[in-house]
C-alpha positions as CSV (number, residue, x, y, z in Angstrom):
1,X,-83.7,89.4,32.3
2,X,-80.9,88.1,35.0
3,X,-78.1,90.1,35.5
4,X,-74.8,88.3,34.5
5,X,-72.2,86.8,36.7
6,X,-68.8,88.5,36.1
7,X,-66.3,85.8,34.8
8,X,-63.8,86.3,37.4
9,X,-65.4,85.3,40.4
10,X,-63.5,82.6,41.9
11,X,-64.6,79.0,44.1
12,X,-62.9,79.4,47.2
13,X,-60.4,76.4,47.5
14,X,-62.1,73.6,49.2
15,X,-59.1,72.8,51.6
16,X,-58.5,76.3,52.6
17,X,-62.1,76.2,53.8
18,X,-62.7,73.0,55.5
19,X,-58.7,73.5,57.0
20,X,-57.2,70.1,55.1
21,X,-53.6,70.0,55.8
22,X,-52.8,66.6,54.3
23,X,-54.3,65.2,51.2
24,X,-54.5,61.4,51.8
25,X,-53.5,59.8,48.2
26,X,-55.1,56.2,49.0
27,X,-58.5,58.2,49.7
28,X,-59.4,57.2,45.6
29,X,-63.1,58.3,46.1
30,X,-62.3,61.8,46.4
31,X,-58.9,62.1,44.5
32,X,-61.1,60.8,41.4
33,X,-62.9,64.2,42.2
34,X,-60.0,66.2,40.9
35,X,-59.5,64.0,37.6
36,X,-61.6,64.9,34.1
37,X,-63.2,61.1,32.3
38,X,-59.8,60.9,30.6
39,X,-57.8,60.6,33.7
40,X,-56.0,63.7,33.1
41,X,-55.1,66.0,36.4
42,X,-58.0,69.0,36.5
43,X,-57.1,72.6,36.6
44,X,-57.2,74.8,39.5
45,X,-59.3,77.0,37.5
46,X,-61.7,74.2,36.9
47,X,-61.7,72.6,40.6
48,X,-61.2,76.5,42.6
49,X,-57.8,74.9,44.3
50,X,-55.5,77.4,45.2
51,X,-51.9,76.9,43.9
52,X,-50.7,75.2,47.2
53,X,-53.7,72.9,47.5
54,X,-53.4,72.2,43.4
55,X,-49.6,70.9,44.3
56,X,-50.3,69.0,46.4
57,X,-53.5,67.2,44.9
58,X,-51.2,66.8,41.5
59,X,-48.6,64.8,43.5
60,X,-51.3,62.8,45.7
61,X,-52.7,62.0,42.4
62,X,-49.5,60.8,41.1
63,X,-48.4,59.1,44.3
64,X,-52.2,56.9,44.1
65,X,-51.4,56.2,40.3
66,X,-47.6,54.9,40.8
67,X,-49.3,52.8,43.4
68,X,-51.9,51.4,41.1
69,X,-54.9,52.9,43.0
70,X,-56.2,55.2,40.1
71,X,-55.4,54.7,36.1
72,X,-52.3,56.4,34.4
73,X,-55.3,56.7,31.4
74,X,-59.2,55.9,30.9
75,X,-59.5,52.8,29.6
């Protein structure tokens, strides 16, 4: 039998690792990356962001959707 994963092991945050300063809000490819199938903004917990990066991606994403570039809700 496997041994268990312990439940607290974090992802590292993917911007922190690849050294992302600026999350571009017209990139809608990978800002839909960060979005569950209803459109809603993902947790941290969920996508391993760290607070700073998860800030930032929430007002990317809400930047992109004021501009019409990703949906307000899932249609």
């Amino acid at each position: 039998m496997p041994t268990p994963t312990p439940n607290n092991v974090r992802k590292p945050c993917l911007f922190c690792t690849e050294k992302i300063s600026y999350i571009d809000y017209k990139d809608t490819q990978f800002m839909r990356r960060f979005m569950s199938p209803h459109a809603k903004i993902m947790a941290s917990k969920k996508t391993g962001t760290c607070g700073k990066h998860q800030r930032m991606v929430a007002t990317a994403l809400k930047r992109a959707r004021h501009m019409a570039l990703l949906p307000f809700v899932a249609a």
